[in-house]
Every structure is written in C-alpha cells, then in structure tokens.
N, C-alpha and C positions, 0 to 999 in steps of 0.2 A: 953035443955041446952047442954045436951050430944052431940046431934045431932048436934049443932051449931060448936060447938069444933071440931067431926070430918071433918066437912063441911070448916072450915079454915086452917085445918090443910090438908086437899086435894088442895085449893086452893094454899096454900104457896110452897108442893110439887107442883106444876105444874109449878107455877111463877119458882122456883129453875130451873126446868128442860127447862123450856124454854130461860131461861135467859143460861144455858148450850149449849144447843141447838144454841141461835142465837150468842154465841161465838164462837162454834165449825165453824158454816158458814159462820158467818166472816172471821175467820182467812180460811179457805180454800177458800174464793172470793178472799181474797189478794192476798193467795199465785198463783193463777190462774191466774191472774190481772199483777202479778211480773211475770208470765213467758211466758205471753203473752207479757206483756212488753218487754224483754230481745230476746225473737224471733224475735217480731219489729227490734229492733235493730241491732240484727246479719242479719237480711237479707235486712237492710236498708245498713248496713257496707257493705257487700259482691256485694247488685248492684252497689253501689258507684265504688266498685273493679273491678265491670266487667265496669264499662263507661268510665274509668281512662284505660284500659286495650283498651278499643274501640277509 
C-alpha cells in the first residue's frame, strides 16, 4: 500500500514537471517563431527598399 502511494506520488511529480517542462518550450518555440517572424519581415521591408531604389 505504502509502496503504491510512493509510486503515484512519483508519477504526479513527473506529470507536474513535464507539464512545466512542455510550457517552458512552448513559450520559447513562440518566442523563436516571433522573431524569426519579425526577421522575415525586416528583410522582406528592406528588399522591397532596395527594388524601389533599383
């Protein structure tokens, strides 16, 4: 019985920490995602500038 209790209570630690875990890398995919995004963009603006300039 004992044994069962430590055994779920290992498993809910782990769910916790994984569920930490796949927030943590979420949120740093997005924010990756966001500034790859925003590169895109500046260097889509900037060739636009040099074709208008050409």
């Amino acid at each position: 019985m004992l044994y069962g209790s430590i055994y779920y209570l290992w498993i809910s630690m782990l769910q916790q920490r994984a569920e930490i875990y796949a927030c943590g890398l979420m949120s740093s995919v997005l924010k990756a995602l966001i500034y790859i995004h925003t590169i895109y963009k500046m260097l889509t603006l900037i060739l636009q500038c040099c074709k208008w300039m050409l």
